[in-house]
N, C-alpha and C positions, 0 to 999 in steps of 0.2 A: 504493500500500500504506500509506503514511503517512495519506493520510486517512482509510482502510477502518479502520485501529489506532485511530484519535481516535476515529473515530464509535462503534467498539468501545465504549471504554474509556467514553466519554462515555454511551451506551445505558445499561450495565450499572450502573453508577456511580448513577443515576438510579433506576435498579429496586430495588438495592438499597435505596436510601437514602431512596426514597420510599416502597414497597413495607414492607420493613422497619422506617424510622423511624415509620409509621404506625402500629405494634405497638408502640414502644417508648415513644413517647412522647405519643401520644393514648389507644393500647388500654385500661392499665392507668387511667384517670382514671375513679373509678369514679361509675356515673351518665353520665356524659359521653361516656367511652370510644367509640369508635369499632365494638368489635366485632368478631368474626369478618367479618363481610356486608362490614363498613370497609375491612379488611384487606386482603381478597380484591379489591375495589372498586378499591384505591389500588395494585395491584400490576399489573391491568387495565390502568389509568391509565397507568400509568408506562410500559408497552409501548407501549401504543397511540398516546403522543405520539412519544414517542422516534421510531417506526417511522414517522410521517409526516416527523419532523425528520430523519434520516438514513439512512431506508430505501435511498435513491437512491444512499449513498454505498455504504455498506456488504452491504446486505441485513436489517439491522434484526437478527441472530440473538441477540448480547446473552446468550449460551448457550452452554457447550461442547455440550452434548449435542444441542442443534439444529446445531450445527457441524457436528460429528461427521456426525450424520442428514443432513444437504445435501451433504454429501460424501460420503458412501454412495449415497445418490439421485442422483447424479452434478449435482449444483446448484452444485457450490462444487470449483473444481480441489484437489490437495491441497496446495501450496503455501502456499494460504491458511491451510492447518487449526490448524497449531501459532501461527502471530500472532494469528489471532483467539484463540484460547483466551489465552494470553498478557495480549492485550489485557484480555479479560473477567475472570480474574482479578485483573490490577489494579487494576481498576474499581469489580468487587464488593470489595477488600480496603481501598480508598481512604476508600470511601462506608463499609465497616464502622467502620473508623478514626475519621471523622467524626461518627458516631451513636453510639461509644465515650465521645467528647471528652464533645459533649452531655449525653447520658445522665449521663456523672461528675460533673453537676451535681446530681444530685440523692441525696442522700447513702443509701450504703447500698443503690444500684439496680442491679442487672443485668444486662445483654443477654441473656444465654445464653435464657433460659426463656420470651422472647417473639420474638425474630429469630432463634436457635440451631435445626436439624434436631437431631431425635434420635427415638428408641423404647425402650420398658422404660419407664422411671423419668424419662427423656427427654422421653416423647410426651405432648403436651399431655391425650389421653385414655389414657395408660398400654397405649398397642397392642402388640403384640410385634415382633418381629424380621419376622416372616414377612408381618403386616399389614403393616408399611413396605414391604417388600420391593414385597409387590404392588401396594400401590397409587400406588407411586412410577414401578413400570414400568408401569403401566397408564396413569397418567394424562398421563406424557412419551409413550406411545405416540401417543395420540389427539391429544396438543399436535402434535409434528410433523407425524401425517398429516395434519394440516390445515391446519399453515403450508405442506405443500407442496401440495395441493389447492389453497388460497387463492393462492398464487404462482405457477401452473401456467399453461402460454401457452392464454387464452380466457377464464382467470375472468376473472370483474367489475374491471374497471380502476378503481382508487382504496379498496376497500372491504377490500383485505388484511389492514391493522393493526386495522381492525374489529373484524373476526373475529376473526383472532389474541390483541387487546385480551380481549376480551369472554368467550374461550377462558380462556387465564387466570385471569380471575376466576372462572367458572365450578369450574377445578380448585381454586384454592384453598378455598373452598367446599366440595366435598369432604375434602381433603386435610391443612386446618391439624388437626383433630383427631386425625388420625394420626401425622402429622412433624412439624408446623408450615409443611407444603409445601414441598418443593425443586422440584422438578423441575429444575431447577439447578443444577450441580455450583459454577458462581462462586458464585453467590449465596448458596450453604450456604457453603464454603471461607471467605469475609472473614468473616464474623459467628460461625464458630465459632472464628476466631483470637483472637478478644475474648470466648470465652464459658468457656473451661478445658478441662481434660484429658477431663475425660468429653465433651464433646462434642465434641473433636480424634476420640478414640477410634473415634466410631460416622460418621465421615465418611466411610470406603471404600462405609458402604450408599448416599451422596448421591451420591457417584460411577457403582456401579456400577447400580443400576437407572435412573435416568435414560438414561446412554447407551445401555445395553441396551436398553429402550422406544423411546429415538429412532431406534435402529438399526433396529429391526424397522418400525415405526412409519415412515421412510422406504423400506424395502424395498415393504410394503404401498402406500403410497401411490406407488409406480412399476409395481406391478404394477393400480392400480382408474385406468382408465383413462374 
């Protein structure tokens, strides 16, 4: 369990901080910038190694809501459920921390408005409540169906963070213009600790449609066989 926790911690930590600081500290470089397409790209990235680096220990989930989802899917005992979670928001709170520090370099810059989830006034395209809503449970839907698909006894041996990776990227591409993408309960949770009251506020939506998506989203992918 202790190294299932490290590889936890260590995944997420990563996601965040690569994923994230890619928004915060190339995005806004204007001309230069990285971009949505960057973004999306470096948060791929940052799964897709992790999951070859510690898949083996852990299962690579780096997610409450893929947690959540493999344990529902009967993939992960429940014993596991609350330390992984644990782990991963320390991870993502650690790495928010760090891209905090950095960031405070540059005078007068903020996290919130390029790592921070939010809608309304929040959302990078000013979406509402209800677009978040759906497309955060929609797009953690199809993320899990496919981590369990992808990790199911006979797929392709070796090719899981692949996909997974590439899945990812894929959502965020969708998704930064509505949230700033979570699908991620850690990942939203550390960077909106550094980003103020409004985006504390609008955190229960980065909880609850994720899990909700991955729930079903593991249900589905135990019944397509």
């Amino acid at each position: 369990m202790q190294q299932k926790i490290a590889a936890e911690f260590l995944g997420t930590f990563w996601l965040t901080f690569a994923g994230c600081g890619s928004a915060i500290l190339m995005a806004v470089i204007p001309n230069r910038g990285l971009g949505f397409t960057g973004v999306a790209l470096a948060f791929g990235l940052a799964v897709l190694t992790m999951s070859y680096a510690v898949g083996r220990i852990s299962g690579a989930h780096f997610n409450p809501a893929v947690t959540i989802g493999l344990w529902v899917g009967r993939r992960l005992p429940g014993v596991d459920v609350l330390p992984y979670i644990i782990a991963q928001l320390a991870g993502a709170t650690v790495a928010a921390a760090v891209l905090a520090l950095i960031a405070s370099g540059r005078p007068g810059f903020e996290i919130g408005a390029f790592a921070a989830n939010g809608y309304g006034e929040l959302s990078p395209g000013k979406y509402s409540l209800l677009a978040a809503l759906v497309v955060e449970a929609v797009v953690t839907f199809f993320f899990v169906f496919i981590v369990m698909r992808v990790t199911a006894p006979g797929a392709a041996a070796g090719f899981a963070p692949l996909a997974i990776g590439l899945t990812l990227s894929l959502i965020h591409l969708v998704a930064i213009p509505v949230t700033n993408a979570s699908v991620n309960p850690a990942r939203s949770t550390g960077p909106a600790l550094f980003s103020g009251a409004a985006y504390l506020a609008q955190l229960w939506l980065f909880w609850l449609a994720p899990v909700l998506g991955g729930v079903v989203g593991a249900m589905v992918a135990r019944a397509v066989r």
